[in-house]
N, C-alpha and C positions, 0 to 999 in steps of 0.2 A: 785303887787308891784315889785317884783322879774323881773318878766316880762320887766317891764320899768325901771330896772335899767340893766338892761340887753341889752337894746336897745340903753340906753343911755353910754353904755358901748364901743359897736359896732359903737356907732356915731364918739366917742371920737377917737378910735381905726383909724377909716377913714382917719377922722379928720388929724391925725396926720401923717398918712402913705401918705397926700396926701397935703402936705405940701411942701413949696418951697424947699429946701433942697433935699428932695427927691426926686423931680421935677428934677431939676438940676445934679443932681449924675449920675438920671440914663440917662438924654441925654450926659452925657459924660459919660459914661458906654457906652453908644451907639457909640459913635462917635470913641470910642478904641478901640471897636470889630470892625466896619466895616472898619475901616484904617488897623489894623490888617491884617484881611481877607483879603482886596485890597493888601498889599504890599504881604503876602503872595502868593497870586494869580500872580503879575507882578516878581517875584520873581522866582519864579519854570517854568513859561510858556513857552512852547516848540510850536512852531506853529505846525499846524498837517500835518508831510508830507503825500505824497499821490502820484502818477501819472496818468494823463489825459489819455486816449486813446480815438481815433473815427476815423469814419470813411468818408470819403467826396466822392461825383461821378465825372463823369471827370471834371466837370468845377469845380470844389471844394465847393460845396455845401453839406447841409446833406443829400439832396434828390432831386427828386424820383430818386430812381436807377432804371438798365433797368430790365423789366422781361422778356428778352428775351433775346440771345445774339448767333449770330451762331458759328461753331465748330471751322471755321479758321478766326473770327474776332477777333479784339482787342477790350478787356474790359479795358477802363482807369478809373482808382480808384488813391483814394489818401487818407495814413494814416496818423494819426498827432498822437503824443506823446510829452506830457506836462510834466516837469521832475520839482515835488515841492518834491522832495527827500532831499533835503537840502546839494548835492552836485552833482556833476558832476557824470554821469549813462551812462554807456554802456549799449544800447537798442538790442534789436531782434525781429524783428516782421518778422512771419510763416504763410503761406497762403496757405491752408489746401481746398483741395476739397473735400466735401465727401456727403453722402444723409442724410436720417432721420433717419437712425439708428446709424451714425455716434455721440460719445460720446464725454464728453470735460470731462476729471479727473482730478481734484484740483492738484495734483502734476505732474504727465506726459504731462498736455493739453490738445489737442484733437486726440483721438485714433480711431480707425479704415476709417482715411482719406488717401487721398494723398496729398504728401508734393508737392506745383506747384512751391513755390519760398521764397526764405527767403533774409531777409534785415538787416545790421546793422546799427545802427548811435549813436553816442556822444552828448548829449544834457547834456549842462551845468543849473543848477540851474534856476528857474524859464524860462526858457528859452524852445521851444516848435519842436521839429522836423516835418517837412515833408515830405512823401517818396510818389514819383509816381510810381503808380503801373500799369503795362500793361497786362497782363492774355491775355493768349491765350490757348483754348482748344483744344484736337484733337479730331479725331473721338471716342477712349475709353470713352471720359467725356459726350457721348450725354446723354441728360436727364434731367430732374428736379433736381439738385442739390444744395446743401449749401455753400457755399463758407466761412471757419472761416480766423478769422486773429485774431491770437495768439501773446501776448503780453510777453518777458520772460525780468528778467535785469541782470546782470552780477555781482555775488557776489562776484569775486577775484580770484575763481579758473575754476567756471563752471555759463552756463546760467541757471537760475532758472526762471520756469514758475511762474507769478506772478497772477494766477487766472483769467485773463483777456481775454475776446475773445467777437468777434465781427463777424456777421456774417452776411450773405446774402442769399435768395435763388432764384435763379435765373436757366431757363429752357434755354438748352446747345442745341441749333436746329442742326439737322444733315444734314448730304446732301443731 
């Protein structure tokens, strides 16, 4: 007996928890949290800056680049740099020859290369720079080598490496 008044206790209990009113309350409980959250969300939102880099071969595509290239020809490459920085950036791209023991360190770049050429450019806001690049080896660079291209941006006083590098490896034929 205890039992079934116990059950009918818990029906009642349902019953009531489960009622229009409460039905109602909590879809508008609902509908004041997630307008909340939304305005909070469109409120605070900062888009996410970032910048592009890559790399293109001479015709300006992503690939194939050559694997081969002799000591006194011209290698034509092309970098592109995307500036979602959320304003106007002073660019540096470094173009580094070096082999396989050659290192790239998060703050200096790439260490134990040779520096073949550096480039600057002004890229306003959404807007995307492109730099042709001509490379030319001499007889020192013959060999299987990596080719980096190092990404830095200009902070106001000095260029800061921005972690960025791109690279190649390609075999330097000799005479």
């Amino acid at each position: 007996m205890a039992e079934n008044r116990r059950g009918k206790r818990v029906v009642h209990v349902l019953e009531k928890a489960f009622n229009e009113h409460f039905v109602q309350t909590m879809v508008v409980a609902a509908l004041v949290i997630i307008s909340t959250m939304l305005a909070i969300h469109f409120i605070t939102y900062q888009p996410e800056r970032f910048t592009g880099f890559g790399l293109l071969n001479g015709t300006e595509e992503a690939g194939p680049f050559p694997a081969n290239v002799s000591y006194n020809a011209v290698l034509p490459l092309h970098t592109t740099v995307l500036n979602r920085e959320g304003k106007t950036e002073l660019y540096r791209v470094n173009v580094i020859v070096g082999d396989a023991s050659t290192a790239v360190d998060a703050v200096y770049g790439v260490t134990g290369g040779t520096l073949l050429t550096s480039f600057d450019g002004i890229t306003a806001e959404g807007q995307e720079w492109r730099q042709h690049v001509s490379l030319q080896f001499n007889e020192t660079l013959v060999g299987y080598k990596k080719i980096f291209f190092e990404l830095w941006i200009f902070d106001g006083s000095i260029f800061v490496f921005m972690n960025q590098t791109l690279h190649i490896w390609i075999n330097i034929l000799g005479p």
